[in-house]
C-alpha positions in Angstrom: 2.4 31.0 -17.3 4.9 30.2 -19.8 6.2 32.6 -22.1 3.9 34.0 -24.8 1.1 32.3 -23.2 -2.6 34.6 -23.6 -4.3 34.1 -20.2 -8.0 35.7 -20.3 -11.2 35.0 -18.2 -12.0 32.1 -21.1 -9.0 30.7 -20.2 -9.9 30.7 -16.5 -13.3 29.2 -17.3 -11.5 26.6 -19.5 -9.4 25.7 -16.6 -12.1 25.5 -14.3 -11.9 28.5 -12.3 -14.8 30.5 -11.0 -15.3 34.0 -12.7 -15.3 36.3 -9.0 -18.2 38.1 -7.9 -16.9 41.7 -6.8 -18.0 45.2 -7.3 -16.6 46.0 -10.6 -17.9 42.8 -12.8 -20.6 44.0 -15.1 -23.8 42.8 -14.7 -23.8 41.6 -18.1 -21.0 39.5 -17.4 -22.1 38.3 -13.8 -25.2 36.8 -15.7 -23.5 35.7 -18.5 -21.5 33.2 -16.3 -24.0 32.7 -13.4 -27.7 33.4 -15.7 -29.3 31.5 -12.5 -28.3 34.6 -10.1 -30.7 36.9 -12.0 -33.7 35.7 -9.7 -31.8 36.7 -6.9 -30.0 39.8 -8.4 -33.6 41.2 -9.2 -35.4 40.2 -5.8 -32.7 43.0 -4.0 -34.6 46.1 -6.0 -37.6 47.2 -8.2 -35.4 48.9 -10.4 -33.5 45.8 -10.8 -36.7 44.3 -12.9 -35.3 46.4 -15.7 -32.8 43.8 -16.2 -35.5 41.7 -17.6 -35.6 43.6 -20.5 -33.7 42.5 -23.7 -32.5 45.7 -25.0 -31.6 47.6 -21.1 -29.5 43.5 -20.8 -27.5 43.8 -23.8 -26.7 47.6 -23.5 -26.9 49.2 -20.2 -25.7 46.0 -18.3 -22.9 45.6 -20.5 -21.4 48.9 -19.0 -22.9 48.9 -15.3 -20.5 47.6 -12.7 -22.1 45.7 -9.7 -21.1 48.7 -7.7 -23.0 51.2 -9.9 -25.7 49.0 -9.9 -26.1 48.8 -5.8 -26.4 52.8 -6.3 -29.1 52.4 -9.0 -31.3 50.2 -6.5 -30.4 51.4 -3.5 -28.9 49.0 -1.7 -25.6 48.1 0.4 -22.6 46.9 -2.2 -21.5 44.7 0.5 -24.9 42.8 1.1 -25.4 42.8 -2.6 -21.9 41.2 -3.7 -22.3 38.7 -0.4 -25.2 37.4 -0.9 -24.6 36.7 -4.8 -21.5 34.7 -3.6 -23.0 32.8 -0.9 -25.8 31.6 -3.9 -22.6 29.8 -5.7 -20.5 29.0 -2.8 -17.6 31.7 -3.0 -16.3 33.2 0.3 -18.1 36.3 1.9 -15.6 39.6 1.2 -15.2 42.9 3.0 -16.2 45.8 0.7 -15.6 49.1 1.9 -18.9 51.3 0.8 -19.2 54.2 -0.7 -19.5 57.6 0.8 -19.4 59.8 -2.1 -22.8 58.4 -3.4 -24.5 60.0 -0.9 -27.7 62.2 -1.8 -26.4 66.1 -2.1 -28.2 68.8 -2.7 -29.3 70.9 -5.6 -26.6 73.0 -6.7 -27.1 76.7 -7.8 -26.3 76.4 -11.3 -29.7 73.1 -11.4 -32.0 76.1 -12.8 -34.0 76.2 -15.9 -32.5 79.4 -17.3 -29.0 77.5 -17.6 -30.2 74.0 -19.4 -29.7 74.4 -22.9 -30.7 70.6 -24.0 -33.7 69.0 -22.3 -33.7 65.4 -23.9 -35.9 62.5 -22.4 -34.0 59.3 -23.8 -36.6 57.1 -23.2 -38.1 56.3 -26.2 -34.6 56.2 -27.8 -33.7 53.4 -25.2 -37.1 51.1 -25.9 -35.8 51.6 -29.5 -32.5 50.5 -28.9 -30.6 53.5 -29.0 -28.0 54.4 -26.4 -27.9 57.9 -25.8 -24.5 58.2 -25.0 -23.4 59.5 -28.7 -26.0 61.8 -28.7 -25.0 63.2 -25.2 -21.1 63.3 -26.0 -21.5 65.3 -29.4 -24.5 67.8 -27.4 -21.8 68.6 -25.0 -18.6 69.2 -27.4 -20.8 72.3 -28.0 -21.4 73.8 -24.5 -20.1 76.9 -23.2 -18.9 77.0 -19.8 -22.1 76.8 -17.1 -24.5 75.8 -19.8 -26.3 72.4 -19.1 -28.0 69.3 -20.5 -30.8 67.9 -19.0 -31.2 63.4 -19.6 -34.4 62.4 -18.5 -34.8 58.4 -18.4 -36.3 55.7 -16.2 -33.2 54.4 -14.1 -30.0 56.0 -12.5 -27.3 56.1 -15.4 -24.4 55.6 -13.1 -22.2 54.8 -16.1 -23.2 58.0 -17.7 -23.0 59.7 -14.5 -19.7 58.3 -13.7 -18.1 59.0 -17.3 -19.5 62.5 -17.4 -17.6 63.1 -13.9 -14.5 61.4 -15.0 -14.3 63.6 -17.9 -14.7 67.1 -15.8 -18.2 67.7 -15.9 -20.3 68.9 -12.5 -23.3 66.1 -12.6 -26.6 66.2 -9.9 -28.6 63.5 -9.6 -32.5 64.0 -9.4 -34.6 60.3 -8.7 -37.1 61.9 -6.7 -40.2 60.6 -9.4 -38.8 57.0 -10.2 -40.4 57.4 -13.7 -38.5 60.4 -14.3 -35.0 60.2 -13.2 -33.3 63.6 -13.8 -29.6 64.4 -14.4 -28.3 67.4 -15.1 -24.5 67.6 -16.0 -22.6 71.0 -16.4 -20.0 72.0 -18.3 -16.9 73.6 -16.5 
């Protein structure tokens, strides 16, 4: 590149250059360039049907990383980014999985004497609201060991992940698939 010259993913498109499948494109962008890999993105997993919807495609998918997703439906992050390349004739990649997205199990402080917020986002979500505002500003306000309670249809693994990042203890409770439970603690 010469000097002062912008390079960006347009300019790669501009150029010709495939947009790479890996774990950490966004869904929204992974259909965005390839729209004709959602029939085969959504035949890996039930919950990736969800994708079909408008609102969940503009907000959630915007934010979900390939990787997260594999967690959301269960399935291999290898076997998922693979077979999305083979469909437009990019090389097959090793991808080391995941350990740490194993299932663990329920922590002490998961009781109903500690959760101060119980909050079931999905109605807020059909509507079009993301309920990562309303989370954020709930838990400026926690005391240490107090926690909040998101009820909603799918894994967040963006929220989950964000949440962790930012010191939080979070469990993970998707035994009912209509009623995925997270419960994130304050330290």
């Amino acid at each position: 590149m010469e000097r002062g010259e912008f390079y960006s993913m347009n300019s790669e498109k501009k150029r010709g250059v495939q947009v790479l499948i890996t774990p950490d494109i966004k869904v929204a962008e992974l259909l965005n360039e390839y729209p004709q890999l959602e029939t085969k993105l959504v035949s890996f997993s039930p919950q990736f049907e969800k994708l079909r919807n408008p609102f969940l495609r503009r907000t959630v998918a915007r934010v979900t990383t390939l990787r997260q997703a594999s967690v959301i439906g269960g399935v291999s992050i290898s076997e998922l980014i693979n077979s999305l390349r083979k469909e437009i004739n990019q090389e097959e990649i090793l991808i080391t999985e995941l350990k740490g997205d194993k299932k663990m199990s329920k922590p002490a402080w998961v009781e109903a004497k500690n959760i101060k917020i119980d909050y079931d986002a999905t109605l807020d979500l059909q509507q079009g609201i993301h309920p990562i505002g309303k989370i954020s500003k709930d838990l400026e306000t926690f005391s240490e060991g107090e926690v909040f309670l998101l009820h909603t249809q799918f894994i967040p693994a963006p929220l989950i992940d964000l949440f962790k990042n930012k010191g939080f203890e979070v469990y993970l409770d998707a035994s009912v698939a209509s009623d995925i439970k997270t419960y994130i603690q304050k330290k």
